[in-house]
C-alpha positions as CSV (number, residue, x, y, z in Angstrom):
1,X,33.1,111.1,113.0
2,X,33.9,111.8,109.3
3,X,35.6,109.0,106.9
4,X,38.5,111.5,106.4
5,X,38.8,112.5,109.6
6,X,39.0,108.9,111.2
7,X,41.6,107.9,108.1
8,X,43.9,111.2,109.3
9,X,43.9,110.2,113.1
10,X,44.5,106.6,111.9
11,X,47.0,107.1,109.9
12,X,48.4,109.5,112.3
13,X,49.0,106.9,115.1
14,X,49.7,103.8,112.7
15,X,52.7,106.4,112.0
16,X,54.3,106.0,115.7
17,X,53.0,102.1,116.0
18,X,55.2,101.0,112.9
19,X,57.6,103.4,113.0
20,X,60.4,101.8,114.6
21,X,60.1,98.3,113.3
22,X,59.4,99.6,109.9
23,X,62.8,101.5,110.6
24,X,64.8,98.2,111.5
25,X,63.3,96.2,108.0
26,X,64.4,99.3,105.7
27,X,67.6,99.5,107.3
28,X,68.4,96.2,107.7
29,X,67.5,95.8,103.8
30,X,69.3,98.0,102.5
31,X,72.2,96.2,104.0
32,X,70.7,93.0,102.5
33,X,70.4,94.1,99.0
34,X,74.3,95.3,99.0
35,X,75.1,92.2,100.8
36,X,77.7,91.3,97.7
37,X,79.3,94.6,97.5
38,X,80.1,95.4,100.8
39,X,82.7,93.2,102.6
40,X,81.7,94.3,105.9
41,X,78.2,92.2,105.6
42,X,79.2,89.6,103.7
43,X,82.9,88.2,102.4
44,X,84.0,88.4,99.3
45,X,83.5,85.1,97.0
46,X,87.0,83.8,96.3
47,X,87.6,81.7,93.6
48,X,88.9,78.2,93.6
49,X,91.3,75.9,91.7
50,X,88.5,73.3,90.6
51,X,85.3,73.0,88.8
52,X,84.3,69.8,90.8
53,X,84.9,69.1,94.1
54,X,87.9,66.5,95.1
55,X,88.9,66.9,98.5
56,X,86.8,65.5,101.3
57,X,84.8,67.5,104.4
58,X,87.2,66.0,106.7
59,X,90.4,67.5,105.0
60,X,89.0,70.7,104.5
61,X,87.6,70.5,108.2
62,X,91.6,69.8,109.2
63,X,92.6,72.5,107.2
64,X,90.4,74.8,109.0
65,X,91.8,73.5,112.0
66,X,95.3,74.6,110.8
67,X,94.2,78.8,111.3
68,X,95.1,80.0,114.2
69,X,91.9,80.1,116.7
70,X,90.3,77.2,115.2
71,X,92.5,74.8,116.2
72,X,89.5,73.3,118.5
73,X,87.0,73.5,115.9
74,X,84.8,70.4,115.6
75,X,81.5,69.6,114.0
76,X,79.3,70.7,116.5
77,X,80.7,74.1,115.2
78,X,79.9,74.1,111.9
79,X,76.3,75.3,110.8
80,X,76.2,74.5,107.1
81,X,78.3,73.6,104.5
82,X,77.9,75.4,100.8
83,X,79.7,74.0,97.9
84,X,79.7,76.1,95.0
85,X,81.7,73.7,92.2
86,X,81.8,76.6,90.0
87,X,83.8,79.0,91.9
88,X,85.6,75.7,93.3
89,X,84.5,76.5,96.7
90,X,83.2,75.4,99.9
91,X,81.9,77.8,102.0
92,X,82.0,76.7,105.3
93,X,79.7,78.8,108.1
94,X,80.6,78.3,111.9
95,X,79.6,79.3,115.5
96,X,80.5,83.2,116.4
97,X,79.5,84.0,112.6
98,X,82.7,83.0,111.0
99,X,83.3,81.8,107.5
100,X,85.4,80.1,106.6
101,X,86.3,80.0,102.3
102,X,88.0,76.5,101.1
103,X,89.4,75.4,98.3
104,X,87.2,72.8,97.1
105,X,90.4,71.0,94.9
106,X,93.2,71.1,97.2
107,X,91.3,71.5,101.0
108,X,93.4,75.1,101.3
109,X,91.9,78.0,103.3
110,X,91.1,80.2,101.0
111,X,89.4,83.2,103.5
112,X,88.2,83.3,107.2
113,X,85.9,86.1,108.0
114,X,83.0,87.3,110.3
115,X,79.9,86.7,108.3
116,X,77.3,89.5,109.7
117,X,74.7,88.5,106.9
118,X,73.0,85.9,109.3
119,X,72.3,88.2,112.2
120,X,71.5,91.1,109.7
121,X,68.5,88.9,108.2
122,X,67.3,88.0,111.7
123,X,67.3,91.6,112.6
124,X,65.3,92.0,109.0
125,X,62.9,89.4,109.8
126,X,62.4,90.6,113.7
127,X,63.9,86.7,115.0
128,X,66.9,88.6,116.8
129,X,65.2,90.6,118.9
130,X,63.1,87.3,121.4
131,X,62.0,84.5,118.8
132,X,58.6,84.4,117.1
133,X,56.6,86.2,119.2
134,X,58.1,89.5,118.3
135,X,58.6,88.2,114.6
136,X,54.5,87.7,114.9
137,X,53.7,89.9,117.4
138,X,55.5,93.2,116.6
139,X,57.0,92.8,113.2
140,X,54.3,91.3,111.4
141,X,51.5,93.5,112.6
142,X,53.8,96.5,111.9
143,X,54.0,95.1,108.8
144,X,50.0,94.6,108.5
145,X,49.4,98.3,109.5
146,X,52.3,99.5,106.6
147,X,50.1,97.9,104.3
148,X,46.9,99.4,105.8
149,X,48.6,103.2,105.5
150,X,49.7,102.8,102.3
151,X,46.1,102.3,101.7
152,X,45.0,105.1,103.2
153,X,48.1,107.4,102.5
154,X,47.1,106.5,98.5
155,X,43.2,107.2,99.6
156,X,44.2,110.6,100.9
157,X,46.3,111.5,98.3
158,X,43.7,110.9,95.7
159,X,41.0,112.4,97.4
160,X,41.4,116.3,96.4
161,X,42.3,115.1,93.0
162,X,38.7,113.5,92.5
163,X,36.9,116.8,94.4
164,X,39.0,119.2,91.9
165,X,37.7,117.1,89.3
166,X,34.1,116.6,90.0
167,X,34.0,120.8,90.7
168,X,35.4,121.4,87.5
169,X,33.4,119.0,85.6
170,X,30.2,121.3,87.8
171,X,31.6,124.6,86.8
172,X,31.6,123.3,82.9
173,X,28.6,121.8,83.0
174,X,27.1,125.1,83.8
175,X,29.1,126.6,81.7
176,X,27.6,124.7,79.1
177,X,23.7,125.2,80.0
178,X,21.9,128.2,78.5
């Protein structure tokens, strides 16, 4: 079988193998990269009273406690705290993708929201769908084949390019002889 001929058929069925995770990344990046401007993904950043931290984790965490359907809200609950002293912020991430936006001065609740940015990535990243196995197995051989098309897709492309220009440097050649 020809070179060109096995690249087309490759590149042909690469198409349908990466086709839907490749669909899921591009998707789920472009919801990423707007991440900041659209609320929906991610909160809005709210602004503090403070440039440096004063009030402790445990009265912001009672604070917390004060919004209605977080009154049982312990520890175990919160995933990571991110204090950003200069917004004057603590950003406060919780089970069932909440976050929570406190005042890093005076302990007040500042914002409570869903925060779909987490499970987005995951989605990006291929985690969501069962773990590492179809992060490894599906997402990052998808990925391996993109990579292998482009390849080929640039290989294809420049092919008639080169055999244009190697017939017209034949024609002038002869064109040139006596």
């Amino acid at each position: 079988m020809r070179l060109h001929i096995l690249n087309r058929r490759v590149h042909y069925w690469g198409t349908l193998a990466v086709a839907i995770p490749m669909l899921i990344v591009l998707a789920t990046g472009i919801l990423l990269q707007l991440k900041k401007e659209i609320p929906w993904v991610q909160p809005p950043e709210q602004k503090g009273t403070a440039a440096a931290p004063t009030a402790s984790f445990e009265a912001m965490l009672n604070s917390i406690r004060m919004q209605p359907g977080f009154e049982s809200l312990s520890w175990k609950d919160v995933k990571r705290i991110d204090v950003r002293p200069s917004k004057g912020i603590a950003k406060w991430t919780l089970a069932g993708d909440w976050e929570v936006q406190v005042d890093s001065e005076s302990a007040q609740v500042l914002q409570a929201a869903i925060r779909r940015s987490d499970w987005i990535e995951a989605m990006h990243d291929g985690s969501f769908f069962g773990g590492d196995w179809v992060k490894y197995g599906i997402f990052l051989p998808a990925a391996i084949a993109l990579l292998a098309m482009w390849g080929s897709g640039l290989w294809m492309f420049w092919q008639p390019i080169q055999a244009k220009r190697r017939k017209r440097a034949l024609r002038h050649a002869k064109e040139q002889k006596p």
